[in-house]
TORPA-4810 file (N, C-alpha, C, O; in nm, 3 decimals):
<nodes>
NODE_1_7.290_4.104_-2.713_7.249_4.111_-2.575_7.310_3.994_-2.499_7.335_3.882_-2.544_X
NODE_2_7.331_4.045_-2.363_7.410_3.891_-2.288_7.291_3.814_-2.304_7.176_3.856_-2.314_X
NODE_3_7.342_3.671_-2.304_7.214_3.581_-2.218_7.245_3.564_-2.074_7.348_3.531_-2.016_X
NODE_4_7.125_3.595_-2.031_7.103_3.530_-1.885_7.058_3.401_-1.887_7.026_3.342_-1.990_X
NODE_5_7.054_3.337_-1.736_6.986_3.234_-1.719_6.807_3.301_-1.702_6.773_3.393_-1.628_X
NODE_6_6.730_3.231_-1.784_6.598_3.272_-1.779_6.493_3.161_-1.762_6.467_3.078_-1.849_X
NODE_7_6.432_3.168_-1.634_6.326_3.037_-1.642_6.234_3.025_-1.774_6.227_3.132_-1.836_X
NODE_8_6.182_2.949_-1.815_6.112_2.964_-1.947_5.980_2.975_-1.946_5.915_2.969_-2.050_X
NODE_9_5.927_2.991_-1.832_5.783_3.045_-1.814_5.812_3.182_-1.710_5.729_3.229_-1.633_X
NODE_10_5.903_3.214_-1.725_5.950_3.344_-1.647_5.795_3.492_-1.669_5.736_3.563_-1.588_X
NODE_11_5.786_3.472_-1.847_5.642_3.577_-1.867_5.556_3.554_-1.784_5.510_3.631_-1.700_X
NODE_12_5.524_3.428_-1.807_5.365_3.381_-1.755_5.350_3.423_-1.599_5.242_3.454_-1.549_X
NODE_13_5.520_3.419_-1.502_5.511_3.447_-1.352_5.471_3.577_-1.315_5.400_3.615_-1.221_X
NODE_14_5.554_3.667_-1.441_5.519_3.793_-1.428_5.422_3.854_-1.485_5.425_3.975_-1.459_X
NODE_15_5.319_3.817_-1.564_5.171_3.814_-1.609_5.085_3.759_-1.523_4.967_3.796_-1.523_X
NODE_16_5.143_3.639_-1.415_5.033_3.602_-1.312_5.057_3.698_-1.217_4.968_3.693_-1.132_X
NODE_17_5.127_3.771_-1.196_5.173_3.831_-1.083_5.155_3.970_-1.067_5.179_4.032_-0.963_X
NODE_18_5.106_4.026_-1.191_5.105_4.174_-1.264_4.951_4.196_-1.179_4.904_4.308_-1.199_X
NODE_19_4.893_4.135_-1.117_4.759_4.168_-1.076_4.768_4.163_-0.907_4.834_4.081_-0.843_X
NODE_20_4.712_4.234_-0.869_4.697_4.256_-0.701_4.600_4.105_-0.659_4.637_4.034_-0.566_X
NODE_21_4.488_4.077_-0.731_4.400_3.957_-0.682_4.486_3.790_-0.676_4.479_3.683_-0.614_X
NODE_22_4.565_3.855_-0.784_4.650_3.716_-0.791_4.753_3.732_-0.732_4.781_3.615_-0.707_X
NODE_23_4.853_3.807_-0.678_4.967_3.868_-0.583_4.909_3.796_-0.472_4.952_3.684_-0.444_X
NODE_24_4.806_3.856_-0.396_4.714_3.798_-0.285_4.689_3.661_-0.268_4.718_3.605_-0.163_X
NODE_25_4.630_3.594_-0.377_4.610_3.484_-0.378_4.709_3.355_-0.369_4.697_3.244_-0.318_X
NODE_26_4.837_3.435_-0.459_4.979_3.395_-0.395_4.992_3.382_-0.248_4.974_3.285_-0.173_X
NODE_27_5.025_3.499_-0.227_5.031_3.484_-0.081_4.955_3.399_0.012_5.023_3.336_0.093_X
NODE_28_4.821_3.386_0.017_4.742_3.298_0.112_4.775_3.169_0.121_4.812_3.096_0.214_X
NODE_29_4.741_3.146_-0.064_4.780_2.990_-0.041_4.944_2.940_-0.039_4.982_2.824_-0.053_X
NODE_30_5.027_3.055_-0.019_5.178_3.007_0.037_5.143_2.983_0.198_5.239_2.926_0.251_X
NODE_31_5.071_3.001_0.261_5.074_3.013_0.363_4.986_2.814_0.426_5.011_2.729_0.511_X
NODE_32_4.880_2.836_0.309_4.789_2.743_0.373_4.677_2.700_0.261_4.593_2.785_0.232_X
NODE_33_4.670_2.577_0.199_4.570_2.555_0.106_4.448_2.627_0.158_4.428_2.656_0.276_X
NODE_34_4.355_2.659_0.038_4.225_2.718_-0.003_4.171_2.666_-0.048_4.222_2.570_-0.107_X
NODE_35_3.997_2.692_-0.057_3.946_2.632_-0.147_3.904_2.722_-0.211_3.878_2.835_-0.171_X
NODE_36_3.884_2.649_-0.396_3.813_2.813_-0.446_3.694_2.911_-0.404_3.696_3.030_-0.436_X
NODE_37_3.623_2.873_-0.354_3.504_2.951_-0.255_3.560_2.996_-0.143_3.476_3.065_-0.086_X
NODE_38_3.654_2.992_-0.085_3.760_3.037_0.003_3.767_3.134_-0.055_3.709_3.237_-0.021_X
NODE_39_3.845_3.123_-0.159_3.944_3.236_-0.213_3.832_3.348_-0.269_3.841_3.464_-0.227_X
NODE_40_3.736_3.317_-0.355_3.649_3.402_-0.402_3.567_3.503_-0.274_3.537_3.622_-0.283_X
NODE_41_3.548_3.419_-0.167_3.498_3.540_-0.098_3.611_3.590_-0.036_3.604_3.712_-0.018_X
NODE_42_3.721_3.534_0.007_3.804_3.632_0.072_3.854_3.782_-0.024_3.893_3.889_0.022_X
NODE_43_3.835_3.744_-0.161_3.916_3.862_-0.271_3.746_3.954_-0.305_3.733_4.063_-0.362_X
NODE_44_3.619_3.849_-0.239_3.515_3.950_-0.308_3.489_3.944_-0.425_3.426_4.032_-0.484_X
NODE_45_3.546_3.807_-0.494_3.520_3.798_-0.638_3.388_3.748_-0.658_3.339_3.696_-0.558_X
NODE_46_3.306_3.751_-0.779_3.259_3.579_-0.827_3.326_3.514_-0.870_3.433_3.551_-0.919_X
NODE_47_3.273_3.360_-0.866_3.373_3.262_-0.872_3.388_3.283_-1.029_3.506_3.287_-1.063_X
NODE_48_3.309_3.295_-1.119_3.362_3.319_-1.263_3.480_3.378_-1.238_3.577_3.307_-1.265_X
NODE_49_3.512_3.511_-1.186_3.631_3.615_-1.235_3.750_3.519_-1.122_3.868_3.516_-1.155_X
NODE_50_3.712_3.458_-1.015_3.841_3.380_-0.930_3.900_3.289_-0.974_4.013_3.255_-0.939_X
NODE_51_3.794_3.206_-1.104_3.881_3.135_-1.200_3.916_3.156_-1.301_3.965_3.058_-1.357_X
NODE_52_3.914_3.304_-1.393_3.999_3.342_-1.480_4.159_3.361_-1.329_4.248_3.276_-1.323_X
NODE_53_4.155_3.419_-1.283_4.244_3.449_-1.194_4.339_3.295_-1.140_4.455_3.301_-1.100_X
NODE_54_4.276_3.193_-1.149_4.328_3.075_-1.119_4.383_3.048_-1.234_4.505_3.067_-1.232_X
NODE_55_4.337_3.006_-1.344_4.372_3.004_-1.455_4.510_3.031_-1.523_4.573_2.945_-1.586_X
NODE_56_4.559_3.190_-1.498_4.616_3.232_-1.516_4.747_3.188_-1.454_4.855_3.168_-1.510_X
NODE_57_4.698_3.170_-1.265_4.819_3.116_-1.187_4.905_3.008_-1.261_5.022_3.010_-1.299_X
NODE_58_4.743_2.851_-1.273_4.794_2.754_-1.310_4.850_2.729_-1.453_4.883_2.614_-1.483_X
NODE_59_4.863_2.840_-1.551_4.937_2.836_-1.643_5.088_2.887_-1.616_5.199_2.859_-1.662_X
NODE_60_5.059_2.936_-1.562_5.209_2.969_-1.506_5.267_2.878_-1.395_5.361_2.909_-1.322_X
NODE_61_5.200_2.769_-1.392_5.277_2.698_-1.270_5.315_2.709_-1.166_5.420_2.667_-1.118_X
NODE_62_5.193_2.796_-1.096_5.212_2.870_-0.995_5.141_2.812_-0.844_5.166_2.848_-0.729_X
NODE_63_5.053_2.715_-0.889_4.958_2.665_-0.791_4.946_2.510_-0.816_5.007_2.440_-0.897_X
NODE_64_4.853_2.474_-0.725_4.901_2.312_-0.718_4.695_2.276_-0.660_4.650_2.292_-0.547_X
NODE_65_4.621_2.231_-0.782_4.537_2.206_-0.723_4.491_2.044_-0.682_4.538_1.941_-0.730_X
NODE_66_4.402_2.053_-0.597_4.381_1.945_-0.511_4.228_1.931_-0.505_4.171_2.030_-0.459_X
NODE_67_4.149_1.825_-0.544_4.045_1.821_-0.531_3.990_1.700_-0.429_3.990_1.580_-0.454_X
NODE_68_3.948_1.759_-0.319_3.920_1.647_-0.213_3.720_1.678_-0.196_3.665_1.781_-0.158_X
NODE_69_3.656_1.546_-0.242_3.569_1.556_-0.241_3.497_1.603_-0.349_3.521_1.568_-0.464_X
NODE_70_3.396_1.696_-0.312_3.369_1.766_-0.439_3.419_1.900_-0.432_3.367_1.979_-0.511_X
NODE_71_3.542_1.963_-0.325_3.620_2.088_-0.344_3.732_2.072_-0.365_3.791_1.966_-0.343_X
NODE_72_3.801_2.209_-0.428_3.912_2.196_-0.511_4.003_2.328_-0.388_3.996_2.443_-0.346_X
NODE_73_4.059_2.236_-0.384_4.180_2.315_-0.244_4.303_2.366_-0.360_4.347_2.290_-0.447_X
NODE_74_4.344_2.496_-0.345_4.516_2.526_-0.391_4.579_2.556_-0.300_4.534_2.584_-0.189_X
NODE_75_4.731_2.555_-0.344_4.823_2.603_-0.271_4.930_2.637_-0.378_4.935_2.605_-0.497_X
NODE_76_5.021_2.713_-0.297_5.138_2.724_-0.368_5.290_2.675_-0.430_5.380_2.682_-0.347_X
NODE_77_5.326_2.633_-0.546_5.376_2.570_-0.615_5.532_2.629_-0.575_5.610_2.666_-0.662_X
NODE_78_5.558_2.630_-0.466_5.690_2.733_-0.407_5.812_2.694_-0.569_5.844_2.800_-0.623_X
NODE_79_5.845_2.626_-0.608_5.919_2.577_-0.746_5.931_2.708_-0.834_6.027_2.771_-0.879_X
NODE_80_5.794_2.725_-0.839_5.789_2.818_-0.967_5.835_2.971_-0.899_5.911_3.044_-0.961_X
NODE_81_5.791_3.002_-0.792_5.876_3.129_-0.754_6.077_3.130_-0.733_6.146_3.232_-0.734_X
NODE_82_6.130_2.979_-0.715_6.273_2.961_-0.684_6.328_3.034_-0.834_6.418_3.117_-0.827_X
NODE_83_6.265_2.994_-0.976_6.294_3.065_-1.076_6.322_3.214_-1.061_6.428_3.277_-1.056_X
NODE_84_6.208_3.247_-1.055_6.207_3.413_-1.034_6.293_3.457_-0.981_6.362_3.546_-1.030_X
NODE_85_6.320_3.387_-0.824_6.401_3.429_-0.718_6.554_3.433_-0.796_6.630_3.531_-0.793_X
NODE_86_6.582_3.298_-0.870_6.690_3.282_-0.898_6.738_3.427_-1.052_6.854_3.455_-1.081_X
NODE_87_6.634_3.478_-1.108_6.677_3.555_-1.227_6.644_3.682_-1.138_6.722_3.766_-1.184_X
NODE_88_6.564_3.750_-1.027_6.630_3.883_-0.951_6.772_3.842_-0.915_6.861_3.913_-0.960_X
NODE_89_6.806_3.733_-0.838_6.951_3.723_-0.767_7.071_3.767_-0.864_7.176_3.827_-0.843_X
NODE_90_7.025_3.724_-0.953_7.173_3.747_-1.077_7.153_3.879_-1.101_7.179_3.898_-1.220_X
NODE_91_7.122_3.976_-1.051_7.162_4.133_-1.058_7.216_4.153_-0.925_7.277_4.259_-0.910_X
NODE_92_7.206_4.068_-0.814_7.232_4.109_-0.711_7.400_4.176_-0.674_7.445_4.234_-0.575_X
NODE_93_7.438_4.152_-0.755_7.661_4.172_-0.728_7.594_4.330_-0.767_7.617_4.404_-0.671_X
NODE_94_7.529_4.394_-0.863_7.497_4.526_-0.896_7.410_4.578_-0.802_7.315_4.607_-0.874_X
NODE_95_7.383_4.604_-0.704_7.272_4.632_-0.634_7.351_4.781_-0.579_7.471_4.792_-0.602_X
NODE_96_7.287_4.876_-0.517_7.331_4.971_-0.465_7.239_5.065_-0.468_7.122_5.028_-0.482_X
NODE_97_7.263_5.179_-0.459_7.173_5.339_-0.490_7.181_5.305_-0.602_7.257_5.223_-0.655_X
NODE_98_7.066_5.396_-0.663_7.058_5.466_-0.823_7.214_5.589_-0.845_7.290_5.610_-0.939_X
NODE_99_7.202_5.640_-0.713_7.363_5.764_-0.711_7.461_5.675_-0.766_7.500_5.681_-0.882_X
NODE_100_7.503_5.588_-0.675_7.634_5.472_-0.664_7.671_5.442_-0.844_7.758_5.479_-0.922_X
NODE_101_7.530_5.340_-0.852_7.534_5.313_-0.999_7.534_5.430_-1.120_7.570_5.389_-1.231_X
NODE_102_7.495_5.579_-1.109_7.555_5.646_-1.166_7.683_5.690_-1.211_7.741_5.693_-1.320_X
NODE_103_7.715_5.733_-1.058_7.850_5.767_-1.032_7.965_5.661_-1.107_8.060_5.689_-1.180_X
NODE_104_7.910_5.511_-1.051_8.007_5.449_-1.072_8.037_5.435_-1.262_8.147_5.393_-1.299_X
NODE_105_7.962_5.462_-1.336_7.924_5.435_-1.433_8.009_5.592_-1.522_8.085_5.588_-1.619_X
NODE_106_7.971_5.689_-1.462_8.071_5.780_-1.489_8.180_5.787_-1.481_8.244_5.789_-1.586_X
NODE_107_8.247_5.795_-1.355_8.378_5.723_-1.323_8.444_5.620_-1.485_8.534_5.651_-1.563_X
NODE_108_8.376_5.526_-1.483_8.388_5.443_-1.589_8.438_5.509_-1.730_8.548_5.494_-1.783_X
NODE_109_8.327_5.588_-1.774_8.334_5.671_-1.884_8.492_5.761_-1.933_8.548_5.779_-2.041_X
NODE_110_8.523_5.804_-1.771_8.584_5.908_-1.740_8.751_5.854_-1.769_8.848_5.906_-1.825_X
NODE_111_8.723_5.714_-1.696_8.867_5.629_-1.705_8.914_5.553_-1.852_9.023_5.503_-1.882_X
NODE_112_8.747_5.569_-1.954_8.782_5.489_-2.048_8.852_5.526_-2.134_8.829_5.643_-2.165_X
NODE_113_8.954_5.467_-2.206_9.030_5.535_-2.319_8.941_5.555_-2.462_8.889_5.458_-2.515_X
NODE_114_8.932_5.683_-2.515_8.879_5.723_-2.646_8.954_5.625_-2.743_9.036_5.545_-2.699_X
NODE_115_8.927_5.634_-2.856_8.971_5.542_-2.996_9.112_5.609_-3.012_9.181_5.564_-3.104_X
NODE_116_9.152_5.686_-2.954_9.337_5.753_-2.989_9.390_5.690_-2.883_9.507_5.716_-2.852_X
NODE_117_9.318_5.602_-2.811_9.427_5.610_-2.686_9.371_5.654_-2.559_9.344_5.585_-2.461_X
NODE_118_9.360_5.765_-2.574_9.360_5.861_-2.442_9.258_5.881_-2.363_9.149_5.868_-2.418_X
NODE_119_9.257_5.906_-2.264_9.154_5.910_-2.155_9.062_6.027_-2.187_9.111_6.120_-2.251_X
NODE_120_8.946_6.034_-2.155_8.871_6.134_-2.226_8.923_6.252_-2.110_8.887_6.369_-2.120_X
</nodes>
């Protein structure tokens, strides 16, 4: 298999990310620290299930917490998404239709020479 360039917590982004509560929770606190009682009522959680859900972020290096006082503010760890960003981009020269990339791929087949030589 080629190697790519692969961040090395690349799973964990896409295991924190595999969930709609945590997708969301991304999003907000890219926007603007939270606090966890913030976040739990905005998603409708209890706070038990908002910190398996945190949990998960901050293993993946996804969040950045802050405890001012006796509350714990997050936000987003923008770093850990530049990874991600950077291992979609390296497909980007291939991008097109699903048709295109067929076609083109046939074409391919079509031009390749069989083991005698010859063009199929």
């Amino acid at each position: 298999m080629v190697n790519h360039h692969i961040p090395k917590n690349l799973d964990k982004v896409f295991e924190a990310l595999a969930n709609e509560h945590r997708r969301e929770i991304v999003y907000v606190v890219a926007l603007q620290p939270y606090s966890i009682n913030q976040l739990a009522s905005m998603q409708d959680l209890s706070l038990q299930a908002i910190y398996k859900h945190i949990k998960l972020l901050e293993d993946a290096d996804m969040i950045i917490r802050k405890k001012i006082g006796r509350t714990h503010f997050l936000t987003l760890k923008r770093k850990s998404l530049r990874g991600l960003q950077e291992w979609v981009m390296q497909y980007h020269p291939y991008w097109g239709n699903d048709e295109e990339t067929l076609e083109n791929y046939t074409q391919y087949l079509d031009e390749k020479p069989t083991r005698g030589g010859e063009k199929r």
